[in-house]
C-alpha positions in Angstrom: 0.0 0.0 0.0 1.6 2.9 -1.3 -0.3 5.5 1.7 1.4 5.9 5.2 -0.6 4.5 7.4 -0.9 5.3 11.2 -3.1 3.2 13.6 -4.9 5.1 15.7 -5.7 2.3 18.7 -3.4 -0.9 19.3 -2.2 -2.0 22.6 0.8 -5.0 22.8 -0.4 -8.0 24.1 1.5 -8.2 27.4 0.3 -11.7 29.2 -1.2 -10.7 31.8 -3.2 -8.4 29.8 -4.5 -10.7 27.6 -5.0 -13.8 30.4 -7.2 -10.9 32.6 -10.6 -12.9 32.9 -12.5 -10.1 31.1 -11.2 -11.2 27.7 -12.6 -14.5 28.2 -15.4 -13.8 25.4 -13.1 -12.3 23.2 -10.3 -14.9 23.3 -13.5 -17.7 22.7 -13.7 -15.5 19.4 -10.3 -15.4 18.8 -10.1 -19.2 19.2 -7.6 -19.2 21.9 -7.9 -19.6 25.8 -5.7 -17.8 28.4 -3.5 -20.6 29.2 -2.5 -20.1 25.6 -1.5 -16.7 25.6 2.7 -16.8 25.2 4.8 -13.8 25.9 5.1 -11.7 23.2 8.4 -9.6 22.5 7.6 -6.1 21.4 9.5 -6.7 18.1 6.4 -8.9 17.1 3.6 -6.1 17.5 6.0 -4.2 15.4 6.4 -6.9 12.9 2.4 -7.1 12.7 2.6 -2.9 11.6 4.8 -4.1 9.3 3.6 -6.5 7.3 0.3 -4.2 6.7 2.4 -1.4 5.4 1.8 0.6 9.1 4.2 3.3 9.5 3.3 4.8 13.0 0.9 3.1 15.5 -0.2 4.8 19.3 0.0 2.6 21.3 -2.3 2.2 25.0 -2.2 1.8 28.4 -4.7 0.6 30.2 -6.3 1.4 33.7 -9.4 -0.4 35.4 -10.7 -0.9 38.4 -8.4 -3.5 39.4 -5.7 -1.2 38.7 -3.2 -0.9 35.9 -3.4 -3.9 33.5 -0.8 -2.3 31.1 1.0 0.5 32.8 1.6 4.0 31.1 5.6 2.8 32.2 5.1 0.1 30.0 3.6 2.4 27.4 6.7 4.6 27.6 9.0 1.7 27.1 7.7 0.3 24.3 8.0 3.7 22.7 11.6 4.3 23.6 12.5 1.1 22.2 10.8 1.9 18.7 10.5 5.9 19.0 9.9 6.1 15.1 7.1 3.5 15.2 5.2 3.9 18.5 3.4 6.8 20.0 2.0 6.0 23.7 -1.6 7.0 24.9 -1.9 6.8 28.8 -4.8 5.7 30.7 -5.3 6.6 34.7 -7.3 5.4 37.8 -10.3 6.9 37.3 -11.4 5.9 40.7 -9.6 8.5 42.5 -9.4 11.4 40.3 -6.9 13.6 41.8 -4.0 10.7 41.7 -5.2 10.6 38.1 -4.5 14.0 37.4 -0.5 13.7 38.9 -0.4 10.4 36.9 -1.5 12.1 33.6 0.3 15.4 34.0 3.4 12.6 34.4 2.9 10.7 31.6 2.6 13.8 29.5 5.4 15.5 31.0 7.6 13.2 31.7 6.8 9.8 29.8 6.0 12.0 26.5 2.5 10.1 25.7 0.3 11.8 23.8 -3.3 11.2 24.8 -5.6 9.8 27.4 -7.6 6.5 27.0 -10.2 5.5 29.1 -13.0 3.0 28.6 -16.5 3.5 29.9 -17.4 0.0 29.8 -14.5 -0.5 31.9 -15.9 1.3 34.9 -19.4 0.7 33.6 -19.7 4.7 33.8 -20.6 6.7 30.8 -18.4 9.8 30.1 -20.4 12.2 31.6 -20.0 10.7 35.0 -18.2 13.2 37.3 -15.4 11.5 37.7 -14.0 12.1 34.3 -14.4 16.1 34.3 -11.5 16.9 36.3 -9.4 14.8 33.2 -11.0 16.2 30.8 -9.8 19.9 32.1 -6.8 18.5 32.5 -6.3 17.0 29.1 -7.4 20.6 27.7 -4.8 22.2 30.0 -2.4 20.0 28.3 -3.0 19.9 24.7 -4.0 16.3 24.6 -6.8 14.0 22.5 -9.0 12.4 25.0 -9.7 8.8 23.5 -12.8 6.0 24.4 -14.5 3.5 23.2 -18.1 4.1 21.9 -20.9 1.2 21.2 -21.3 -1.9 22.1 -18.8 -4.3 24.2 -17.1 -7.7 22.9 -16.3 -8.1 26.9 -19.2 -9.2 29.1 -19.9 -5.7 30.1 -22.7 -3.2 29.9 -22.3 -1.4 26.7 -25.0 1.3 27.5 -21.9 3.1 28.8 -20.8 3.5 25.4 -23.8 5.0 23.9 -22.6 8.1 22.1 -26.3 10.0 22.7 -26.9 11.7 25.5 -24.0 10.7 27.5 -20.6 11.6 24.9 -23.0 14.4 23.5 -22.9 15.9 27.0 -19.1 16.2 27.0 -18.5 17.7 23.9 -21.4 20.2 24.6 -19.7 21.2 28.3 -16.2 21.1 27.2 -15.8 22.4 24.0 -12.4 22.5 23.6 -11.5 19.2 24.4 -10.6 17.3 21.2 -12.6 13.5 21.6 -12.0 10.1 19.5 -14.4 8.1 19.6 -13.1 4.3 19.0 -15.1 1.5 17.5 -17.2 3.7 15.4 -20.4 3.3 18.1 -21.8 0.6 16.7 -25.3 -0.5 17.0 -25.2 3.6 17.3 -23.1 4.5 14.5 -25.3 7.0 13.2 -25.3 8.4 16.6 -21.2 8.7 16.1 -21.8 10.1 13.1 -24.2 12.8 13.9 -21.1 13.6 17.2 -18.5 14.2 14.6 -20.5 16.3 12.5 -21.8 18.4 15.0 -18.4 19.3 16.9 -15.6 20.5 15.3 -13.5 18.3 17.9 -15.2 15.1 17.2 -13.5 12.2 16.0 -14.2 9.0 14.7 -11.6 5.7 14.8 -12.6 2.0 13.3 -11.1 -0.1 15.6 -12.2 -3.4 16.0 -13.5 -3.1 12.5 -12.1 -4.7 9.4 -13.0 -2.6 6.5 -15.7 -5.0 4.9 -17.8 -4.9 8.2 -17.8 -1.1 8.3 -21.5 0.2 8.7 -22.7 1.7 5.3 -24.0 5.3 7.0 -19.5 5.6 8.1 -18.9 4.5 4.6 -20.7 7.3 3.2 -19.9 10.1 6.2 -16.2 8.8 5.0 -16.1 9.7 1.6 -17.9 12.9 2.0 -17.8 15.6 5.0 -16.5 13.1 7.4 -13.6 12.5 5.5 -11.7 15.1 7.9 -13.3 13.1 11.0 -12.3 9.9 10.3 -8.8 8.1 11.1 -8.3 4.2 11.1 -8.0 1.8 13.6 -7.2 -1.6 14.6 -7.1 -2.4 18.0 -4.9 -5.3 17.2 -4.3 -8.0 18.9 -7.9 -8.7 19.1 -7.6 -7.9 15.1 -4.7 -7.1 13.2 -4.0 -4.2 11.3 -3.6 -6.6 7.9 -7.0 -7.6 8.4 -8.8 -4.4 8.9 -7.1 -3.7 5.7 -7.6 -6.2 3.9 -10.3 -5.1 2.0 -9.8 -1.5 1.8 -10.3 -0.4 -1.9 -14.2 -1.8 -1.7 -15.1 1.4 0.1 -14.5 3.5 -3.1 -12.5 6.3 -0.9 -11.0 8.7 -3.3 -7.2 9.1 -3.3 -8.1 12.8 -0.6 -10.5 11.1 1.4 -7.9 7.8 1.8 -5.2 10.1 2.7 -6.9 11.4 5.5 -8.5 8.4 6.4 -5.3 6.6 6.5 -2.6 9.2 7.7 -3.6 13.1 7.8 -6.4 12.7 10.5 -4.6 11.1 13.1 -1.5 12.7 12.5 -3.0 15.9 13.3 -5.1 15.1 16.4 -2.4 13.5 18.0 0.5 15.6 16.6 2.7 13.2 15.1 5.3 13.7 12.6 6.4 10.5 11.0 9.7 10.5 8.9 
């Protein structure tokens, strides 16, 4: 594929990430149990970007209620190691929102990630629970995207948390300058997604989890008109891998602009990222 490609949501499959008991749905679909899951050297998430012609990938932590099940440390890590590939996203204890704030401003600061990921169905609140504001002023104060998952869950979890209408609606209304991306498109509430991104200028859209042949027809459409500006692509390998979500690209009929953007401008310019 001759476009740079960046990949707006991957994590690497550290162990005891992927043997943590919520996956067991999505490991059933994936064909594999826990006690399968080998150690997995960083060098083979990078060799997955790789052979789908990814240039750039961010890269997340992840924080839940039982604490941190990939640490922004980690994050870092991975992105010292491959500073030209790798971009980290940071994710806090949203629990105790205070801590979260030191822990962000220190991943920012200090760790150089680039974003703040947290997932509603995680904490089973919606993102207009009060526990998220102070972050959200935070990530303002800092210059930072503010990333979640929207629609339904593949984990046994609620997925009314990620309903896009009324609850991520609220945010955008009461913080208008933070810049949101909204990952997984929002499906069964796509159009809901849709409607977000075209109604805030700081709106975003990413298709992780999504292999281009299962994306809704209403995104296919928003994509190759207006919401070509609002959409970036996604993976959120290892559950899917960025080859797959490719793999069947050209059958959206994107022209060469609205590919571009799709595939590189978009993300490059919410999360600032210059790739050489």
């Amino acid at each position: 594929m001759s476009e740079p490609i960046i990949d707006a949501w991957i994590q690497h499959p550290f162990r005891r990430f992927m043997a943590d008991p919520m996956f067991e749905s999505l490991l059933r679909w994936m064909g594999t149990t826990a006690a399968d899951i080998p150690d997995v050297p960083p060098e083979m998430t990078v060799a997955a970007l790789d052979s789908a012609g990814v240039r750039h990938a961010l890269v997340s932590a992840w924080w839940g209620p039982q604490g941190a099940l990939i640490s922004n440390d980690d994050v870092a890590s991975l992105c010292r190691q491959y500073p030209d590939r790798l971009t980290g996203i940071a994710s806090v204890n949203l629990a105790r929102p205070m801590e979260a704030i030191h822990e962000l401003r220190r991943a920012v600061n200090e760790l150089g990630l680039r974003g703040l990921r947290l997932l509603p169905w995680l904490w089973n609140l919606p993102p207009d629970d009060r526990r998220y504001y102070p972050l959200y002023a935070e990530c303002v104060q800092l210059g930072i995207p503010f990333c979640l998952q929207v629609g339904h869950t593949g984990p046994l979890c609620p997925s009314e948390p990620g309903r896009p209408i009324p609850y991520l609606e609220r945010v955008a209304l009461e913080f208008p300058d933070l810049v949101i991306v909204g990952g997984h498109i929002g499906y069964p509430w796509t159009q809901e997604m849709i409607l977000l991104a075209r109604k805030f200028p700081n709106v975003y859209i990413d298709t992780s989890a999504y292999k281009a042949k299962r994306y809704p027809r209403d995104l296919v459409e928003y994509m190759r008109a207006d919401g070509r500006k609002k959409v970036m692509f996604g993976s959120n390998y290892p559950m899917i891998t960025p080859g797959d979500c490719l793999a069947d690209l050209d059958s959206l009929g994107l022209d060469d602009d609205a590919c571009r953007r799709f595939l590189f401008d978009n993300a490059a310019k919410v999360f600032n990222i210059t790739v050489r």
